[in-house]
C-alpha positions in Angstrom: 21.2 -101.6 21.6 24.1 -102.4 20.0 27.6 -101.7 22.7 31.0 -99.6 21.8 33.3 -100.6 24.5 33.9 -98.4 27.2 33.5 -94.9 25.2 30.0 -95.7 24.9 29.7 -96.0 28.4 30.8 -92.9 28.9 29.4 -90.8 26.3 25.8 -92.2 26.6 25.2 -94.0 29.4 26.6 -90.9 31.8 25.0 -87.7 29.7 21.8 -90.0 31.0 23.0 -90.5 34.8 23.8 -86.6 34.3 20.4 -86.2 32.9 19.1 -88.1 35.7 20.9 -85.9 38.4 19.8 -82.6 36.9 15.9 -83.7 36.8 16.0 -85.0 40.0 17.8 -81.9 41.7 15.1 -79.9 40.0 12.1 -81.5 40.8 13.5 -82.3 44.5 13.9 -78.3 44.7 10.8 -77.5 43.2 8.8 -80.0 45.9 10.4 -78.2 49.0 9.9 -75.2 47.6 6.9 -75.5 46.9 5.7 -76.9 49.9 7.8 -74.2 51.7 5.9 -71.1 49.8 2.9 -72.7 50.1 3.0 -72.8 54.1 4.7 -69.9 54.6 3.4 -67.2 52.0 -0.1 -68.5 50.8 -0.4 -69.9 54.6 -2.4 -72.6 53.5 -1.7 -76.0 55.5 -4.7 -77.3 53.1 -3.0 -76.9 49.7 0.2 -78.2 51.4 -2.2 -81.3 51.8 -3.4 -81.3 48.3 0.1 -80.3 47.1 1.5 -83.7 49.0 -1.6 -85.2 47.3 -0.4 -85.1 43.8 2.1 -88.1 44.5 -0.7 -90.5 44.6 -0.7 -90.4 40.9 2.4 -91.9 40.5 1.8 -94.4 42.8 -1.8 -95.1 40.9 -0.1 -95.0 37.3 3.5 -96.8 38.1 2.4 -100.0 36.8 1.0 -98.6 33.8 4.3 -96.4 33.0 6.4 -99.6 33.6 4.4 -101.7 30.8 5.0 -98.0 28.7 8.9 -98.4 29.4 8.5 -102.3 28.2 6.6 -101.0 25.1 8.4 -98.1 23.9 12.5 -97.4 23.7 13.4 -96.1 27.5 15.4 -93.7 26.3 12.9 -91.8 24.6 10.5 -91.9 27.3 13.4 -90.5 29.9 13.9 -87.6 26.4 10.3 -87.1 26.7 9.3 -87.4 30.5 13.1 -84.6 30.8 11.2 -82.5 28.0 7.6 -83.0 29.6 9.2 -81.9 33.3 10.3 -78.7 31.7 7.3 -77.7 30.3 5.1 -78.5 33.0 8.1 -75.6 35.3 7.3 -73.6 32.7 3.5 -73.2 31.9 4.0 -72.7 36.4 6.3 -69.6 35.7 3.5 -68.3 32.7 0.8 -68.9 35.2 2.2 -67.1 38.2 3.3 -64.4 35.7 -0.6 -64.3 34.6 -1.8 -64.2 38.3 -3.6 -67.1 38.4 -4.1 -68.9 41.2 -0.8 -70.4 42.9 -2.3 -73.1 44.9 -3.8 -74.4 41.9 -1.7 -74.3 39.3 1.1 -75.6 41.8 -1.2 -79.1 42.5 -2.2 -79.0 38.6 1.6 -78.8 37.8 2.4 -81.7 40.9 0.2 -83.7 39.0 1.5 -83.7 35.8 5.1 -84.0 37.3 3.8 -86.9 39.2 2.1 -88.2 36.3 5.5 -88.3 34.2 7.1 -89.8 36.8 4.8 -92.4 36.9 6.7 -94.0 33.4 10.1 -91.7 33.8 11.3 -93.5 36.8 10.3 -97.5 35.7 12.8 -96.3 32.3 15.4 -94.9 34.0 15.4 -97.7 36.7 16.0 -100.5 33.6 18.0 -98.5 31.0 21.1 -100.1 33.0 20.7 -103.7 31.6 21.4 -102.2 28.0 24.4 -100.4 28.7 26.1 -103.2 30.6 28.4 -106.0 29.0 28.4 -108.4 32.2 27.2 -108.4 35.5 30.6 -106.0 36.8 29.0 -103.7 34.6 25.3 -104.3 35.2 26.0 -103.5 39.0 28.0 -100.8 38.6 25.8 -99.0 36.2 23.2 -99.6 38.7 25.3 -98.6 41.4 26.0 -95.0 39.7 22.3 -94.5 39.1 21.8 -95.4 42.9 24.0 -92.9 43.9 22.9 -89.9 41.7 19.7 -90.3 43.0 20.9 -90.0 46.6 23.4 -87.0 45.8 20.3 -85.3 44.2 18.3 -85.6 47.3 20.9 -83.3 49.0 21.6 -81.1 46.3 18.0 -80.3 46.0 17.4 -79.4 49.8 20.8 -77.6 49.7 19.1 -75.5 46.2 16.1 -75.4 47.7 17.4 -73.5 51.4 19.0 -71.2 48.7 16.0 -70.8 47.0 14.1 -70.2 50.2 16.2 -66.8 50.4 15.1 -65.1 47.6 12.5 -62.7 47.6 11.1 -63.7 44.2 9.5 -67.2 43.8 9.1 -66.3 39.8 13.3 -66.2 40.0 13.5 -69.4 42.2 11.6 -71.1 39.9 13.3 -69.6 36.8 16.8 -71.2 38.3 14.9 -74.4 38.7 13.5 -74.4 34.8 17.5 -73.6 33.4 18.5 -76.9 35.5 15.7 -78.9 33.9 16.9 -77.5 30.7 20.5 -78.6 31.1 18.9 -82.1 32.0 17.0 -81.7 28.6 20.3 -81.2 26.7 22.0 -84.1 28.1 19.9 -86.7 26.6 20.3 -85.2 22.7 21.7 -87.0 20.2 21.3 -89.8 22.4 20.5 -93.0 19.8 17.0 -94.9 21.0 17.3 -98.1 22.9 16.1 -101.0 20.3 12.6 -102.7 21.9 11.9 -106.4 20.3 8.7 -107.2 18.2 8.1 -109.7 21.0 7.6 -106.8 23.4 5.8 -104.3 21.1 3.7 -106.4 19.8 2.2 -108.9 22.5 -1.1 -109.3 22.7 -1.4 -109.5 26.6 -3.7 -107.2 28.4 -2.3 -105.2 31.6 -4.4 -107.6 33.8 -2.1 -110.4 32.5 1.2 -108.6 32.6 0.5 -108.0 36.4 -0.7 -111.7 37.3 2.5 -113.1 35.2 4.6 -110.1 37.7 2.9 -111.6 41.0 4.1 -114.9 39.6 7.9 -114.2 39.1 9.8 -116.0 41.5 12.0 -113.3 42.4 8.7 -111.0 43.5 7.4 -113.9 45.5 10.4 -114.6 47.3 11.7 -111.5 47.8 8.3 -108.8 48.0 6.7 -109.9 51.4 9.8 -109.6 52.5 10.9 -106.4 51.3 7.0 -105.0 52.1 7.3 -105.7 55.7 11.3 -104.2 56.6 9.8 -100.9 54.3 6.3 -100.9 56.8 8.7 -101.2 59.7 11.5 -98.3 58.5 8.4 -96.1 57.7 7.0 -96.4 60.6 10.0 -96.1 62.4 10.8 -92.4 60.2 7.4 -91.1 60.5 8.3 -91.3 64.4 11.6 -89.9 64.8 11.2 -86.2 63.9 8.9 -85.5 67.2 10.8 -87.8 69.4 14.3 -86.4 68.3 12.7 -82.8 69.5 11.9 -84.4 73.0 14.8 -86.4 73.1 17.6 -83.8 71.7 15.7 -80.3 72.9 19.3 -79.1 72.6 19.8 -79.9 68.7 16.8 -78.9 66.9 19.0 -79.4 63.3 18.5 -83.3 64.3 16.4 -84.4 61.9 18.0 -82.4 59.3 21.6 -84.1 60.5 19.8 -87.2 60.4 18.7 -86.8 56.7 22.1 -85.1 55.7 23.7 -88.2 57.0 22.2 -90.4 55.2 22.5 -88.5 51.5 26.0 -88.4 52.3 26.4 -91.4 53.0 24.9 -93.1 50.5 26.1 -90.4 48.0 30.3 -91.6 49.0 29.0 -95.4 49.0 27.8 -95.2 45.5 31.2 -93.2 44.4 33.6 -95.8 46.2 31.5 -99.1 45.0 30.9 -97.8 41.1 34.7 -95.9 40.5 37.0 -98.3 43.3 35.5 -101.6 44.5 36.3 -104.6 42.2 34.5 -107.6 41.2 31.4 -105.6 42.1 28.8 -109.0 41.1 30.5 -110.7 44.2 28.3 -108.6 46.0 24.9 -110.1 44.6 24.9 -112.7 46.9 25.3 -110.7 50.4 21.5 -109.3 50.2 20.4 -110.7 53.2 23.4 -110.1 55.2 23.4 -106.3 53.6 19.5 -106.3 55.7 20.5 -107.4 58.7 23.4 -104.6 59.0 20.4 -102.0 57.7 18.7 -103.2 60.6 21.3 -103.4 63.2 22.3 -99.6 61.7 19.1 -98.2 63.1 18.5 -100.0 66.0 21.7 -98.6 67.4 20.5 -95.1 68.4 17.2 -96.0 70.2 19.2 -99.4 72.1 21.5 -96.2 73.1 18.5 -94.2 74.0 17.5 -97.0 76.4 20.5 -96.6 78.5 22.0 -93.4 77.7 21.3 -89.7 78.8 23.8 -86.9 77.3 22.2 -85.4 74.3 26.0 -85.2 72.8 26.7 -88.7 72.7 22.9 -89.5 71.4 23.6 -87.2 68.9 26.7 -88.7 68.0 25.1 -92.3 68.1 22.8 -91.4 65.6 24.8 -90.1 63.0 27.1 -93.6 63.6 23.6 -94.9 63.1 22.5 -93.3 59.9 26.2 -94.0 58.3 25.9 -97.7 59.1 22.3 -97.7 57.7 23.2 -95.6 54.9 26.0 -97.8 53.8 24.0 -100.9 53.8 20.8 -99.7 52.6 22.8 -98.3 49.4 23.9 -101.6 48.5 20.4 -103.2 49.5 18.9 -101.3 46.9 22.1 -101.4 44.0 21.7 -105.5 44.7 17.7 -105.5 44.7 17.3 -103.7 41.8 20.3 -105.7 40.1 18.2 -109.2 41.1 15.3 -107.9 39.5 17.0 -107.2 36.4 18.7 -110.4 35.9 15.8 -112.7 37.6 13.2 -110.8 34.9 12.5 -111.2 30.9 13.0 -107.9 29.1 9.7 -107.8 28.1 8.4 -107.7 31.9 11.0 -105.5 33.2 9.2 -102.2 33.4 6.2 -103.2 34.6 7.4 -105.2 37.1 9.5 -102.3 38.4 5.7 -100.4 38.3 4.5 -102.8 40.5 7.5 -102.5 43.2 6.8 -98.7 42.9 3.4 -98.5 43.6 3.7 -100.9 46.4 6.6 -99.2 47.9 5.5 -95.7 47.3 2.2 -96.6 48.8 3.8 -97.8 51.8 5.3 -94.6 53.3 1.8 -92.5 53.4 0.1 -95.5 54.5 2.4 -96.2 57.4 2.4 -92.4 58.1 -1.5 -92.9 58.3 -0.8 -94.8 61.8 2.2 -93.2 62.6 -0.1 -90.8 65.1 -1.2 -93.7 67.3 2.6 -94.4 68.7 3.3 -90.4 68.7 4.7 -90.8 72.3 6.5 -93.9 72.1 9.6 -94.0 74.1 13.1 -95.4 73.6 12.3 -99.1 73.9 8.7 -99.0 71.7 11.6 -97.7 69.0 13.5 -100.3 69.5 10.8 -103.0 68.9 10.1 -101.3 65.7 13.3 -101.9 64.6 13.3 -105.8 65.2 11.4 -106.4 62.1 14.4 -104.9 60.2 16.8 -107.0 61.8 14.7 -110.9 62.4 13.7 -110.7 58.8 16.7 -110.8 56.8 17.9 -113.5 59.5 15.4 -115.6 58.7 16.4 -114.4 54.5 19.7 -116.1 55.2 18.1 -119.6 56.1 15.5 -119.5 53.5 16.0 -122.0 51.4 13.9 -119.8 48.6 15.6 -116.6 48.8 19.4 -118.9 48.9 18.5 -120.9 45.4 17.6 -117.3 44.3 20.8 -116.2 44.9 22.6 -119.0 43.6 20.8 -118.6 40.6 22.5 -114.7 40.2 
């Protein structure tokens, strides 16, 4: 894709990170939502479970919708997987209208959103590289995406409380079809993304694109790592909810703080790093360090818990812990996806990003599997969770792999 200076940063590559914040806002609303109506009005815990099901395919199919985003112009795929998200709200609002059966049209329609996610999200996660003119630019554009994403976390539990409210779902879900419509609208007259012959026409199968993935240095170096902090902060957030309710009886919004906290954080990060910080690529090289604050950031509250008893001052240490977390974990990921951009060929970008998906996204239900066999672990089994988060990325920093990596950035 050919540049235009700055204006075609901001008349293209922003109608997309709009695009981007609108879908996500949507379908973040219509999950709660859903999940909400489904416990509370059809009463079924079950099709809660087969609701929560439907992300699997995503996780399955990420692979396969990053080789899609190597094959085909990213920017139509995010046009058709906006378009596709649309429809899919809408044949929901038709069925509902119809009578059919909620529970199953809602896990048909989870599919199909999951489904598009499946190639929506490698696109959208490597559209930055052809909108950015150096690495200042490759950053921040990543950084804004970053931040989007967290800021539509928090708009979508905000819409979807709202939503919660009214005493028609056919209404809440008509306000979350006319937000996926205004996504829709941002990506016209957007001009395709040019993809190479080299990448269209490549005769490798899938098989070979995913052993030639396994084999880039960055995923070797930097994966196991990666795998194990997310297996540790999973299992770590999987706990929390039922130990904040013994630990803070007095502030049953915890867990919700907790979550806001984070969002907000991350959301005023990504602001101040993409719009004020300067000489953002300096910032490439810090990874490790960046870690080892994430860790410290979460490991403050249950070292507090070990010696401290007002339920004030906990609750106080743990939004100081989610803001120190937040911060660094918002430039953990802006630098790790950045890495992964400049460490991979063009041609393997998407499916590479599959891979880190379905890994990562397989992670949190696995770890959520075993969560129930430490479901009364006290202050000082939360800590030693947390240890993994913070002896890792030391042991990054003296790593003589993941330092050539970086000086290679």
């Amino acid at each position: 894709m050919q540049h235009e200076g700055s204006s075609f940063y901001m008349t293209h590559f922003k109608r997309i990170v709009m695009n981007d914040l609108l879908s996500n806002v949507a379908l973040s609303a219509f999950n709660i939502y859903t999940i909400w109506y489904l416990a509370n009005v059809v009463h079924s815990q079950g099709a809660v479970a087969l609701f929560g099901c439907a992300g699997f395919v995503e996780i399955v199919l990420a692979s396969f919708g990053g080789r899609m985003s190597d094959r085909f112009p990213r920017i139509n795929l995010i046009r058709i997987g906006s378009v596709a998200r649309m429809v899919a709200l809408l044949v929901l609002i038709v069925m509902q209208k119809m009578s059919v059966s909620f529970t199953a049209v809602s896990v048909a329609v989870g599919c199909v959103l999951s489904f598009v996610t499946s190639f929506y999200l490698p696109a959208i996660e490597t559209i930055a590289p052809a909108f950015s003119e150096d690495d200042d630019e490759l950053i921040r554009n990543n950084a804004s995406l970053n931040m989007v994403q967290q800021l539509a976390t928090i708009l979508g539990s905000a819409l979807s409380g709202v939503l919660v409210l009214l005493k028609s779902a056919l209404v809440s879900y008509g306000i979350i079809l006319v937000i996926m419509i205004a996504s829709c609208v941002m990506m016209l007259r957007i001009p395709s993304d040019s993809v190479s012959r080299e990448e269209t026409e490549t005769d490798e199968s899938m098989l070979d694109s995913l052993r030639q993935v396994v084999h880039l240095e960055v995923i070797r170096v930097l994966l196991p790592y990666a795998t194990l902090i997310n297996v540790s902060f999973w299992l770590y957030w999987y706990l929390t909810p039922m130990y904040l309710a013994r630990r803070l009886p007095d502030f049953k919004a915890a867990y919700s703080i907790q979550e806001m906290t984070i969002g907000i954080t991350a959301g005023v990060s990504g602001f101040l790093f993409s719009h004020v910080v300067r000489d953002a690529s300096r910032h490439l090289h810090g990874y490790a360090q960046w870690l080892v604050l994430q860790g410290i950031g979460i490991a403050l509250f249950p070292l507090g818990a070990v010696f401290l008893t007002n339920q004030k001052v906990l609750l106080a240490l743990l939004v100081v812990s989610w803001i120190v977390y937040g911060i660094a974990n918002y430039m953990t990921g802006t630098i790790f996806v950045t890495i992964v951009q400049k460490k991979t060929a063009a041609k393997m970008l998407g499916v590479t990003y599959g891979v880190v998906f379905s890994l990562f996204g397989a992670i949190a239900p696995l770890s959520s599997v075993f969560s129930p066999a430490f479901s009364n672990i006290g202050p000082v089994g939360l800590l030693l969770l947390t240890l993994p988060m913070i002896v890792l990325p030391a042991v990054m920093m003296v790593d003589r792999r993941v330092n050539g990596l970086m000086r290679g950035v």
